[in-house]
C-alpha positions as CSV (number, residue, x, y, z in Angstrom):
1,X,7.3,-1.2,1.5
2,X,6.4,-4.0,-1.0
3,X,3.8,-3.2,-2.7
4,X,3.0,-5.8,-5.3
5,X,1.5,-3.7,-7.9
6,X,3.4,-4.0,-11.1
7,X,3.9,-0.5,-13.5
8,X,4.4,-0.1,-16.8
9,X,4.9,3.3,-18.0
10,X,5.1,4.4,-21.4
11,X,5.2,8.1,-22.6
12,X,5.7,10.2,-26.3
13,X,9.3,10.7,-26.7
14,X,8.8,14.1,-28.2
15,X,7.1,15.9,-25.4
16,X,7.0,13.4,-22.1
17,X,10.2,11.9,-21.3
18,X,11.0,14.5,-18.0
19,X,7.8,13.7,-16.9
20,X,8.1,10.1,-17.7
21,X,11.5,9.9,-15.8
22,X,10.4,11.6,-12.6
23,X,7.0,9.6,-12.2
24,X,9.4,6.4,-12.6
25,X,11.7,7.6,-9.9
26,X,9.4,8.7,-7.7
27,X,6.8,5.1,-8.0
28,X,10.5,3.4,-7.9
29,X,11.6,5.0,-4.8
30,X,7.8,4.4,-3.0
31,X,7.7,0.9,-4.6
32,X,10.5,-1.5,-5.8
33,X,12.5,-0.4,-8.7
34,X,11.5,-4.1,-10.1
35,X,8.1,-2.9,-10.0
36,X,8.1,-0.3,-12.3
37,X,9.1,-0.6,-15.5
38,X,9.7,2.3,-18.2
39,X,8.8,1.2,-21.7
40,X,12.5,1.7,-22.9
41,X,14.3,0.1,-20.3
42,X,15.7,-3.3,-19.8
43,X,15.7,-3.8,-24.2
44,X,18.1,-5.9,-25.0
45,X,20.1,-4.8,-28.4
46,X,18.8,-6.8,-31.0
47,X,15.3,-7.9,-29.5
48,X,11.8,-7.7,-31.0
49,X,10.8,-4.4,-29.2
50,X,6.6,-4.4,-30.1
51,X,7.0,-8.0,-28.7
52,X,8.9,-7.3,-25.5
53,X,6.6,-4.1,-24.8
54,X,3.6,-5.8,-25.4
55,X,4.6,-9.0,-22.7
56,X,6.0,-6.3,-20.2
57,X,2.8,-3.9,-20.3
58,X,0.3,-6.7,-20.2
59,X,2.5,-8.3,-17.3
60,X,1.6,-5.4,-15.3
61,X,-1.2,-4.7,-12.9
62,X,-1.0,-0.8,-14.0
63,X,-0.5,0.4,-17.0
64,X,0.5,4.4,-17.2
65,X,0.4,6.1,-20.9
66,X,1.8,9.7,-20.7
């Protein structure tokens, strides 16, 4: 099913990434893995990472902070 809601989801590393992981698999499997976006993937080595987290969240229609 397309959806067309974009997700960002961004989590604290020290207690949240399970969590984190399994609400991105289960949105990815009920939406388009396109569509949801976990705030460490698809970083490039070597790029600005405030700058490409800031353009990716606020590309988003949802926003998900764990």
């Amino acid at each position: 099913m397309k959806s067309g809601y974009r997700v960002f989801i961004s989590y604290r590393r020290a207690d949240q990434p399970a969590l984190a992981q399994w609400l991105h698999d289960r949105l990815a499997g009920e939406l388009h893995a396109d569509e949801v976006f976990l705030d460490y993937e698809g970083l490039e080595v070597g790029r600005y990472y405030e700058f490409v987290v800031q353009s990716r969240s606020e590309a988003r229609d949802l926003v998900l902070s764990l």
